[in-house]
LOTORPA-981166 format. One record per residue: residue number from 1; x negated, y negated, z of N, C-alpha, C in turn. Coordinates in nm, 2 decimals, padded with zeros to 4 digits, always signed. Example, Ala and Ser with C-alpha at 12.3 -4.5 7.8 and 13.67 -1.06 7.14 Angstrom:
! residues 2
[1 [-01.32 +00.57 +00.78] [-01.23 +00.45 +00.78] [-01.32 +00.33 +00.78]]
[2 [-01.28 +00.22 +00.71] [-01.37 +00.11 +00.71] [-01.29 +00.00 +00.79]]
! end
This chain:
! residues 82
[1 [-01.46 -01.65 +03.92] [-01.36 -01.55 +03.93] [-01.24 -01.57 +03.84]]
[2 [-01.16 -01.66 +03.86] [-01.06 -01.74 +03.73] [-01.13 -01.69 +03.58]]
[3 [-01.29 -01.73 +03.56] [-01.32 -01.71 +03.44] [-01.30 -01.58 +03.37]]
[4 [-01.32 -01.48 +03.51] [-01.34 -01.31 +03.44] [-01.19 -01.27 +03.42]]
[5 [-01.09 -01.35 +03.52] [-00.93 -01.33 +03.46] [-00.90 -01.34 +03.34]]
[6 [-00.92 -01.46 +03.34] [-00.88 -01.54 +03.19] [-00.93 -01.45 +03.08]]
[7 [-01.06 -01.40 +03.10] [-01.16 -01.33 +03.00] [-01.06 -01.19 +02.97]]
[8 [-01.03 -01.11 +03.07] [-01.00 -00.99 +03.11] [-00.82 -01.04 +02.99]]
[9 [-00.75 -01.14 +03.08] [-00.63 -01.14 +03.02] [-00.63 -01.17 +02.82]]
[10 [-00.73 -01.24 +02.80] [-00.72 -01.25 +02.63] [-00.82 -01.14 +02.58]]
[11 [-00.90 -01.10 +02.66] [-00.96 -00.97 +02.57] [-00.79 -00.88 +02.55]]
[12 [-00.75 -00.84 +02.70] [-00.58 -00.74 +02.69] [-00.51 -00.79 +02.56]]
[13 [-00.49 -00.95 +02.56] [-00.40 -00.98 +02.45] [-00.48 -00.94 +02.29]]
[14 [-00.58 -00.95 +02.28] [-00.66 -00.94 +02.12] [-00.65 -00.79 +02.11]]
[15 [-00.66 -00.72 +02.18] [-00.63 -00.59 +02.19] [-00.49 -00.53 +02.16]]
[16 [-00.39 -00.62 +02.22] [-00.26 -00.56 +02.17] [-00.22 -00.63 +02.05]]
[17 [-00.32 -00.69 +02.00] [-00.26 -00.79 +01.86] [-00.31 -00.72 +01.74]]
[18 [-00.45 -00.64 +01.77] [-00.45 -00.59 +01.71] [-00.42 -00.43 +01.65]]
[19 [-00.36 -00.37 +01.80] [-00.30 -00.25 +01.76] [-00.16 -00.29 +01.69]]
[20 [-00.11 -00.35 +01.71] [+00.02 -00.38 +01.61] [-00.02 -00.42 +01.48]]
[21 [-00.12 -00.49 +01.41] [-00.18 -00.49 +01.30] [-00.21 -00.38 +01.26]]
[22 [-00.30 -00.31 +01.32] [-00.32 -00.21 +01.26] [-00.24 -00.11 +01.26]]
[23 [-00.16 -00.07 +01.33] [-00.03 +00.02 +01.32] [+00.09 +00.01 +01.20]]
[24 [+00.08 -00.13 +01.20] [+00.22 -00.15 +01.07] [+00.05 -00.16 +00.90]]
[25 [-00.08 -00.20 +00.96] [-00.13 -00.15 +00.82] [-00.18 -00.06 +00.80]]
[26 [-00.17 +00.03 +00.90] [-00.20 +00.17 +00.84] [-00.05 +00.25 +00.76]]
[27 [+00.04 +00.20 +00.79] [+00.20 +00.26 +00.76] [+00.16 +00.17 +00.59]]
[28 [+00.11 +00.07 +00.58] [+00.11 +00.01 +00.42] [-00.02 +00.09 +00.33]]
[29 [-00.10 +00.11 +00.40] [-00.25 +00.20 +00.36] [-00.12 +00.32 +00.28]]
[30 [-00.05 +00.36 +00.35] [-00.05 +00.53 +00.37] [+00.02 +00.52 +00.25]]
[31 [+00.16 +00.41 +00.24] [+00.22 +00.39 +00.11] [+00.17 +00.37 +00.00]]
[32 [+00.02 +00.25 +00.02] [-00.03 +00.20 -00.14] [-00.09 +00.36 -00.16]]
[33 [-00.15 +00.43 -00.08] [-00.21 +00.52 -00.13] [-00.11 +00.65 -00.21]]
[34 [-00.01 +00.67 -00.14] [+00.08 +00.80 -00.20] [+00.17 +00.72 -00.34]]
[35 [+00.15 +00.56 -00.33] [+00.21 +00.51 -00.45] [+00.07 +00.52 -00.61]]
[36 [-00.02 +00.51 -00.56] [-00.11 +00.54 -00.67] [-00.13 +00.69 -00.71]]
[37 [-00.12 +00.77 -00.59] [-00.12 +00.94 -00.59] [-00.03 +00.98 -00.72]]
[38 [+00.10 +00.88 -00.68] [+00.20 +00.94 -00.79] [+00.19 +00.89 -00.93]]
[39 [+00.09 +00.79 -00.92] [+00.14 +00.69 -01.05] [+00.05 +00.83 -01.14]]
[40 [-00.10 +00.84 -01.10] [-00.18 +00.90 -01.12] [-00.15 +01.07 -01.16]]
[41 [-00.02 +01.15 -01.10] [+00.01 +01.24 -01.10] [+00.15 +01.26 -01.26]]
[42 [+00.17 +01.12 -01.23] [+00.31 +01.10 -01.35] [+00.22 +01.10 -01.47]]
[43 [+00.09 +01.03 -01.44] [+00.01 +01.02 -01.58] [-00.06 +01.14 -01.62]]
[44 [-00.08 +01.20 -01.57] [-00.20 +01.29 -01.58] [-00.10 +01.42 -01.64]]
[45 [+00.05 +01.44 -01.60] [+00.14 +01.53 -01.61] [+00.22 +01.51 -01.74]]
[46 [+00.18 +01.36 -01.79] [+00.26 +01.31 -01.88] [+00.42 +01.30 -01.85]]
[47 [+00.47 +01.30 -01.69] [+00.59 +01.32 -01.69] [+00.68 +01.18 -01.71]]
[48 [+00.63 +01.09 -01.76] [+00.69 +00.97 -01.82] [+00.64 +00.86 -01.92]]
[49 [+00.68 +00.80 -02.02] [+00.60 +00.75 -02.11] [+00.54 +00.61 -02.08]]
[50 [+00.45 +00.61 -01.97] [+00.32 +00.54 -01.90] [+00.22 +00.48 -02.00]]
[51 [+00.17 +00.59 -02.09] [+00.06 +00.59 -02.13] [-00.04 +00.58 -02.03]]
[52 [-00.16 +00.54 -02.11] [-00.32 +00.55 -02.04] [-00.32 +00.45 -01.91]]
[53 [-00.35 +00.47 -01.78] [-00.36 +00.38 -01.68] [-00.42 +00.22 -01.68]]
[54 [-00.35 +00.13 -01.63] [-00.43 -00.03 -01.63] [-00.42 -00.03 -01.53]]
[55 [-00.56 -00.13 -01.50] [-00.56 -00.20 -01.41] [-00.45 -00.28 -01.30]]
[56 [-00.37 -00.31 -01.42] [-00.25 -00.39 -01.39] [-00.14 -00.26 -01.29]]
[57 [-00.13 -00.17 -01.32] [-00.05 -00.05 -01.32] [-00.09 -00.01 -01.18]]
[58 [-00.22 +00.03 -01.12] [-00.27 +00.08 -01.03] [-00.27 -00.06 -00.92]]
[59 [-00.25 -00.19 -00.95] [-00.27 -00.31 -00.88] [-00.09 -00.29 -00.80]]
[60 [-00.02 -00.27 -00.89] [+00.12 -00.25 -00.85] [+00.16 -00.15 -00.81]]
[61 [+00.11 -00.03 -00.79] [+00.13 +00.10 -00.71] [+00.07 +00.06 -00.60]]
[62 [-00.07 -00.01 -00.60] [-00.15 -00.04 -00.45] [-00.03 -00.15 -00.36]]
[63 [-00.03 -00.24 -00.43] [+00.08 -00.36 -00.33] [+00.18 -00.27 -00.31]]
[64 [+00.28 -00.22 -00.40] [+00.42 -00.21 -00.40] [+00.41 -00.08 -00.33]]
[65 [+00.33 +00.03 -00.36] [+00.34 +00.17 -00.27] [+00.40 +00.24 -00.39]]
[66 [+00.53 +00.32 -00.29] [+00.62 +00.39 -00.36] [+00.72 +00.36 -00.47]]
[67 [+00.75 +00.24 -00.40] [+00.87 +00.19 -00.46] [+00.80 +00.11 -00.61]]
[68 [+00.68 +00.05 -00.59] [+00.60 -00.02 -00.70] [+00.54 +00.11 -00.84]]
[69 [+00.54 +00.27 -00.78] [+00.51 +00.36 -00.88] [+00.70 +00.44 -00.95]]
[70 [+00.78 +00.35 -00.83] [+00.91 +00.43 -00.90] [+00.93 +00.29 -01.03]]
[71 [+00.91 +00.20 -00.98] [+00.96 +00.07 -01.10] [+00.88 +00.09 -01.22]]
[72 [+00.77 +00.10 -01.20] [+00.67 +00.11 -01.33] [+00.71 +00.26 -01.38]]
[73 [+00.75 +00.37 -01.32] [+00.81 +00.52 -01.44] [+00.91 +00.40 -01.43]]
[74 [+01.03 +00.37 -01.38] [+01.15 +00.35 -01.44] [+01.17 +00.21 -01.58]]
[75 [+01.04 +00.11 -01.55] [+01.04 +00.05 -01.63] [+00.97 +00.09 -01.82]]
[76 [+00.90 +00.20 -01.77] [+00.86 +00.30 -01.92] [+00.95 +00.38 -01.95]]
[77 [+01.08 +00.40 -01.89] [+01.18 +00.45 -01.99] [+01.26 +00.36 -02.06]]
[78 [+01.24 +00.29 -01.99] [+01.30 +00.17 -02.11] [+01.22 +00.05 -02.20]]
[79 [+01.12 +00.11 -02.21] [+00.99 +00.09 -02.29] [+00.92 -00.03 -02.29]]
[80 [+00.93 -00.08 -02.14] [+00.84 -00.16 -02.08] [+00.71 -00.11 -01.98]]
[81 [+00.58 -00.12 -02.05] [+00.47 -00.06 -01.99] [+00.37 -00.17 -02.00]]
[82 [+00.31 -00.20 -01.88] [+00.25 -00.27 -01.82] [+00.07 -00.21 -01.85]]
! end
């Protein structure tokens, strides 16, 4: 009886450990994704001098998100392109 508690109480805890993982990484999913959306949108529009997409480029819109596709336009106006 003890055992199916014990069982019942750490199955409850793996379950709430992983809804809070996945809740704060679906909020980082949703960023890297709308941060490549843009990088991909600024290129494609030419609305900053990017040039042709790297590897490198798309690696730092995925980690950084938003703020990783604003650094890379803001760093190609001052004619640092990755």
């Amino acid at each position: 009886m003890i055992e199916t508690i014990l069982m019942v109480i750490v199955a409850v805890a793996i379950a709430a450990i992983l809804f809070f993982l996945l809740r704060n990484g679906l909020k980082l999913l949703i960023n890297a994704v709308c941060g490549v959306v843009i990088l991909f949108i600024v290129s494609y529009f030419n609305l900053a001098p990017i040039g042709d997409l790297s590897i490198a480029q798309v690696i730092v819109c995925a980690v950084g998100g938003i703020l990783g596709a604003a650094l890379l336009i803001i760093l190609s106006f001052f004619g640092i392109v990755i």
